[in-house]
C-alpha positions in Angstrom: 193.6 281.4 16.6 195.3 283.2 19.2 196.5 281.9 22.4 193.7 281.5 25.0 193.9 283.7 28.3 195.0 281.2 30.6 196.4 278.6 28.2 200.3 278.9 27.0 200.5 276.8 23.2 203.9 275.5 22.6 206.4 277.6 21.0 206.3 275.8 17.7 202.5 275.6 17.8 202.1 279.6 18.6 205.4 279.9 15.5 202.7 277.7 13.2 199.4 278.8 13.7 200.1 282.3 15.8 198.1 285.6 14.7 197.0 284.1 11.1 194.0 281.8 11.4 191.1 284.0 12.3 192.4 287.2 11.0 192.1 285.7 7.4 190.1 287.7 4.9 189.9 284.3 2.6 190.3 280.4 3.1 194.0 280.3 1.8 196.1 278.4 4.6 199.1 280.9 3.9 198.7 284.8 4.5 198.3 286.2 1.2 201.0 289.3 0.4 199.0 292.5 -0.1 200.7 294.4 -2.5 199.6 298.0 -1.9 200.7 301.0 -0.7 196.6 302.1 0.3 193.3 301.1 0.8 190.3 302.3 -0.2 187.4 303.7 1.6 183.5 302.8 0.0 182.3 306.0 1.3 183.1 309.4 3.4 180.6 307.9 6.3 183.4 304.7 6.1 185.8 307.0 6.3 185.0 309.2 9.1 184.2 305.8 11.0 187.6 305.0 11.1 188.7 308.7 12.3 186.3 308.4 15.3 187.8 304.7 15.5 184.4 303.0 15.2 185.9 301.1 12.7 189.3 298.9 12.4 190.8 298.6 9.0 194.1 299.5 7.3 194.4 303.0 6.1 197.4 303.8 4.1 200.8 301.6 3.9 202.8 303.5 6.3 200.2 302.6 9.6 199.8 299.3 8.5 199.1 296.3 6.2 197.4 292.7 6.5 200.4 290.7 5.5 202.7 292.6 8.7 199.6 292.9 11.2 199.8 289.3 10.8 203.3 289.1 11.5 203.0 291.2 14.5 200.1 289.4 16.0 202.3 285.9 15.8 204.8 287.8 17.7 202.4 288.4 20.8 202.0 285.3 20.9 205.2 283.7 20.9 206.4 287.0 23.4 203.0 287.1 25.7 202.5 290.6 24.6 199.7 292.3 24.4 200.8 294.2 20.9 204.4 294.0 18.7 204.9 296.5 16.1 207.3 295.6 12.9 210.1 297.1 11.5 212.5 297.1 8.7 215.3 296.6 10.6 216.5 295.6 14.5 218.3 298.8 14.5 215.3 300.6 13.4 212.8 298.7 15.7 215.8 299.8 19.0 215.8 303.4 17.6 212.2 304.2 17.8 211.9 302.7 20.7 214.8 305.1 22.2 213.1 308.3 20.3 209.7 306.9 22.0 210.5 306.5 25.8 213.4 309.1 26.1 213.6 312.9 26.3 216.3 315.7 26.5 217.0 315.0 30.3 216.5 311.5 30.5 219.1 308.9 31.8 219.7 305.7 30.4 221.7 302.3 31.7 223.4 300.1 29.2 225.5 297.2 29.6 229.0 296.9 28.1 228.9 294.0 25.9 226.6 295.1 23.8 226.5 295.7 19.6 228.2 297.9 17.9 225.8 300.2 15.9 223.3 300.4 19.6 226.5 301.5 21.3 227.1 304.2 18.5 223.5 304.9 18.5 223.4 305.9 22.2 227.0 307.9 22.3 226.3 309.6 18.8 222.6 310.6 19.0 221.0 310.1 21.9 224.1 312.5 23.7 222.6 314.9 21.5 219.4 314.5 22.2 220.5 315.4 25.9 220.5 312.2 27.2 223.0 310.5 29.6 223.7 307.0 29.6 225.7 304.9 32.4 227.6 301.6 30.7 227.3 298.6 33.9 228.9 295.1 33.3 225.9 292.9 32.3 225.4 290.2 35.4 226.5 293.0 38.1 223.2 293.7 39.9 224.3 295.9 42.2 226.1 297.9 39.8 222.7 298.4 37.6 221.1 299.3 41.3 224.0 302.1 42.3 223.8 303.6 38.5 219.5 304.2 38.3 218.6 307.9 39.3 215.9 309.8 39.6 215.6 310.6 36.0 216.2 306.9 35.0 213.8 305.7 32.3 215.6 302.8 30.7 217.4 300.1 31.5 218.7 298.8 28.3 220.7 295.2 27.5 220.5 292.3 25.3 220.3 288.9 26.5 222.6 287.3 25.4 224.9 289.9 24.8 227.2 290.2 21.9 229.3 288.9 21.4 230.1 287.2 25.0 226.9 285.6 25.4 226.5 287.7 28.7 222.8 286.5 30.1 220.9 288.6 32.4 218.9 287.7 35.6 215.9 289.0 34.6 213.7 289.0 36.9 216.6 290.3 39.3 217.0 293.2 37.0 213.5 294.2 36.8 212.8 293.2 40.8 215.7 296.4 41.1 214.2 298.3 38.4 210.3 298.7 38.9 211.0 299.5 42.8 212.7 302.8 41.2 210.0 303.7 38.4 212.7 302.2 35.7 211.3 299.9 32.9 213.8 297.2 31.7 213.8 296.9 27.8 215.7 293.5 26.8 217.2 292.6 23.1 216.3 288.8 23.0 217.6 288.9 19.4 220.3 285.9 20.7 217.4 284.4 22.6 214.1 284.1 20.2 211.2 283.5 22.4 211.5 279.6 22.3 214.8 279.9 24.6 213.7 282.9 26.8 210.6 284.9 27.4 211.5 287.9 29.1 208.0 289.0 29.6 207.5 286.7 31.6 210.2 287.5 33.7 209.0 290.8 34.1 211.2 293.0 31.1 208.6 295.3 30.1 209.5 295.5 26.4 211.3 293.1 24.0 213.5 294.3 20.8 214.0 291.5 18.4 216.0 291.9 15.1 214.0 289.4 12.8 216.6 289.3 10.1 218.3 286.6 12.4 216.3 283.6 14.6 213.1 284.3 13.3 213.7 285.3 9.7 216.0 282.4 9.9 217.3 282.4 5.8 219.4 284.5 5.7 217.0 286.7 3.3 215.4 289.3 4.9 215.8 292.7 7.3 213.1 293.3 9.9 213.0 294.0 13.5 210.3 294.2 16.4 209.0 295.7 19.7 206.8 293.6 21.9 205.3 294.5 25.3 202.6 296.2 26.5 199.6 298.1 24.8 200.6 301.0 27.0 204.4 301.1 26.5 204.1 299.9 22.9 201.2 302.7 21.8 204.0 305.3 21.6 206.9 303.5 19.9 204.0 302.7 17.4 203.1 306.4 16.7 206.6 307.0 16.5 206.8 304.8 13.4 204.3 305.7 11.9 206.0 309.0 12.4 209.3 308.6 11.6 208.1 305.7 8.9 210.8 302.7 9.8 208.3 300.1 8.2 208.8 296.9 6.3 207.3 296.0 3.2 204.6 293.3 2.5 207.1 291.1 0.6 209.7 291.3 3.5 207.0 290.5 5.9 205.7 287.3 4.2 208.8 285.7 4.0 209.6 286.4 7.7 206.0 285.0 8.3 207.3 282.1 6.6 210.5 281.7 8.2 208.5 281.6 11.8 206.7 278.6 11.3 210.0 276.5 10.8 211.4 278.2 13.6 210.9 275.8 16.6 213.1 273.3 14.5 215.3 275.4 13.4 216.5 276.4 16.7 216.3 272.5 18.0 219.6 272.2 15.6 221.2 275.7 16.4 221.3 275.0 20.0 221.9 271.4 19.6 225.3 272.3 17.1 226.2 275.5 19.0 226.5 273.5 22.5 228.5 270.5 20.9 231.0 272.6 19.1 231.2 274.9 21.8 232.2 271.7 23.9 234.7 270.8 21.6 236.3 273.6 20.7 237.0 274.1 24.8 239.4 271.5 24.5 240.9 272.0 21.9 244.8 273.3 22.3 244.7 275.8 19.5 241.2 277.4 21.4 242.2 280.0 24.5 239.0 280.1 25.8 235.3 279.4 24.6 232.2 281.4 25.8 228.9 279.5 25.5 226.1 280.1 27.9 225.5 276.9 28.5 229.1 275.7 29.4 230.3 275.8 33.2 232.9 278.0 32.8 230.9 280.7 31.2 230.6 283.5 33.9 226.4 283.4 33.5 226.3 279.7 33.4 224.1 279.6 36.3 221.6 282.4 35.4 221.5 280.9 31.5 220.8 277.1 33.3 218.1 278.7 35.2 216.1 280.9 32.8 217.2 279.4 29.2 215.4 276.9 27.5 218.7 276.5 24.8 222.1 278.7 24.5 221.5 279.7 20.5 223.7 278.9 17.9 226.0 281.6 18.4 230.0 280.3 20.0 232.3 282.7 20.9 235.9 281.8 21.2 239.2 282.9 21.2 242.4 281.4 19.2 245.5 280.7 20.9 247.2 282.7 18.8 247.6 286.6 17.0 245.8 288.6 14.5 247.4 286.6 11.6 246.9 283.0 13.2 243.2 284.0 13.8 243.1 285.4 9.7 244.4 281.9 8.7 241.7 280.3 10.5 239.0 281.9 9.2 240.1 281.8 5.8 241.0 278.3 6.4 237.3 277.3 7.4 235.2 275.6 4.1 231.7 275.7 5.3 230.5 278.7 7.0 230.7 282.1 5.1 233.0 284.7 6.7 230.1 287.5 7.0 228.2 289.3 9.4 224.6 288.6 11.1 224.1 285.2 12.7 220.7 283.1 13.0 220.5 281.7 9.5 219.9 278.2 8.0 224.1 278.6 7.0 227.1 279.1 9.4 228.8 281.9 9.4 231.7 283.5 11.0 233.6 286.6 11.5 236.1 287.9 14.1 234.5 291.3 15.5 238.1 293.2 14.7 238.2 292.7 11.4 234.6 292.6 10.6 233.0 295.4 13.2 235.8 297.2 14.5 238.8 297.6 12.3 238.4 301.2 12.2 238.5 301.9 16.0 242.0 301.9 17.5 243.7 298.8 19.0 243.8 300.3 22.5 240.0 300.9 22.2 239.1 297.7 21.0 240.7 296.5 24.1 239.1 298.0 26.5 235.9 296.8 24.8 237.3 293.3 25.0 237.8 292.9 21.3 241.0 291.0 21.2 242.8 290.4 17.9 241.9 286.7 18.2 238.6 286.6 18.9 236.2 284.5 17.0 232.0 284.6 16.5 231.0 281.5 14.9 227.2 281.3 14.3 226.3 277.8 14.0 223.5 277.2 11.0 221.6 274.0 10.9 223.8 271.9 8.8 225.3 268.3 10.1 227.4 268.9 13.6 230.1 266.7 12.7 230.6 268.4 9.2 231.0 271.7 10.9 233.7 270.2 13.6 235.2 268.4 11.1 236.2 271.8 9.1 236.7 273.6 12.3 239.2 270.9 13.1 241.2 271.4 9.8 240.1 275.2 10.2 242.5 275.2 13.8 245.4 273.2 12.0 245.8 276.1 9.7 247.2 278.4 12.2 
């Protein structure tokens, strides 16, 4: 049942019934899990059909299987895209993409807050691929339009950023982009589709990583590309290339973590913007940033073009690296790990978890403070997670 040209279906709707209905090769409600790494052909005349691409089935595991075309398809939808390819990670799913659309020569513009392992991607391998990045701050239009050159390809950013929950004027950003030939590629991995659709504010690709939002359990790596059938065609070669794919099994639990998605993120937003209230006044709490709260620097943009903030709160303690250790050890409910987007809390504080092996003058100037805090809210009751965050604080 995919969406009709014309007509938009609700978020949960598209999450539900999105890419699965007609594309079913028997009358079970659920996508079955097709266990196989090839398919059979009947005959050589069957074969050859599908070289000449007079006929459309699955050939071997690595270009594709039911159970993650199915996945892929719901993705369009929920995106607008014309095509979405699947991955078995969000890191994977950026990589390609990088390997797809850049080439020895090729400039790139990134924004500073931005995660780790993309950072280290981009300064490790894509330097020696002969490629030059430029590193803007994330809301600073005029700094994105006084860094694109002539050999600009990409304009690269999440949105929201990690962990600072910097949100991008989208449609700003690709207003200044496509008048200079440059496509704008945002991570909505913070986002999900049900809070933003950057499509439709003009980002020419999308770069989820499905282990968080729309995996939603906590159980599962995956990651996705979704745009264009133009700009998409050579990021999917390139897999099929460099072989980044999931597996059937991973691929039918994120299918079934998607259909619960449009409630799940009802509660993440709905916890993440009351604790994130809270904790601003709280005197133990330096400052709190929140997309959705005034004082966040992007409050205007995120009011404008977000449908919810996510779950994720970023904050920072009132205090130093062993006040902020208390804390977290002193906090009952969520797990102190990495990732975000899950049915459980978590939290972590980027220098311990992410950074502890870059130097402390380093960290600074990425803005990684000794006290900082990324608390990913999960679904549970709001007032059980505020009541251990409250005897979290008195720890320290």
């Amino acid at each position: 049942m995919p969406e009709k040209p014309g007509k938009r279906r609700g978020g949960s709707t598209s999450a539900v019934h999105g890419g699965e209905r007609e594309h079913q090769q028997s009358d079970a409600i659920t996508t079955p899990i097709y266990q196989t790494s090839t398919f059979w052909f009947r005959n050589s005349e069957e074969l050859i059909a599908y070289q000449e691409g007079r006929l459309v089935r699955e050939e071997y595991g690595r270009y594709g299987n039911p159970t993650w075309k199915a996945v892929e398809r719901k993705l369009c939808e929920l995106e607008g895209a014309d095509e979405a390819v699947l991955f078995a990670s969000g890191m994977c799913a950026a990589t390609t993409l990088f390997f797809a659309h850049l080439k020895r020569g090729s400039h790139l513009v990134v924004t500073s807050d931005c995660y780790r392992r993309t950072r280290q991607f981009i300064s490790e391998f894509l330097t020696q691929m002969g490629v030059e990045t430029t590193v803007i701050d994330p809301a600073d239009t005029k700094q994105l339009e006084d860094a694109l050159r002539d050999e600009t390809a990409l304009f690269f950013t999440e949105s929201p950023t990690n962990p600072y929950l910097r949100v991008i004027d989208v449609k700003e950003a690709a207003r200044v982009c496509h008048a200079r030939g440059v496509r704008v590629v945002i991570d909505s991995t913070f986002a999900t589709p049900l809070n933003h659709r950057a499509l439709d504010d003009g980002a020419d690709l999308v770069v989820h990583s499905a282990t968080k939002y729309l995996g939603g359990h906590n159980d599962l790596l995956a990651g996705a590309v979704c745009g264009s059938s133009e700009l998409i065609e050579p990021v999917r070669h390139a897999v099929g290339v460099l072989g980044g794919i999931t597996d059937a099994n991973t691929a039918w639990l994120l299918l079934r973590g998607l259909k619960t998605l449009g409630l799940r993120m009802q509660r993440h937003n709905a916890n993440a913007l009351r604790i994130a209230r809270w904790l601003e006044v709280q005197p133990p709490v330096r400052r709190v940033w929140y997309p959705l709260l005034e004082s966040h620097p992007d409050h205007e943009i995120a009011a404008r073009t977000l449908a919810g903030g996510g779950g994720v709160v970023t904050f920072e303690l009132d205090t130093d690296l062993a006040g902020a250790i208390r804390f977290t050890d002193a906090c009952e409910l969520p797990y102190i790990a990495p990732s975000l987007g899950g049915a459980e809390s978590l939290v972590e504080m980027p220098v311990t978890m992410s950074f502890w092996d870059i130097d402390s003058n380093e960290r600074m100037k990425m803005g990684i403070t000794d006290s900082l805090v990324r608390y990913s809210c999960g679904i549970e009751d709001a007032d059980d997670l505020i009541a251990d965050l409250e005897q979290a604080l008195n720890a320290i």
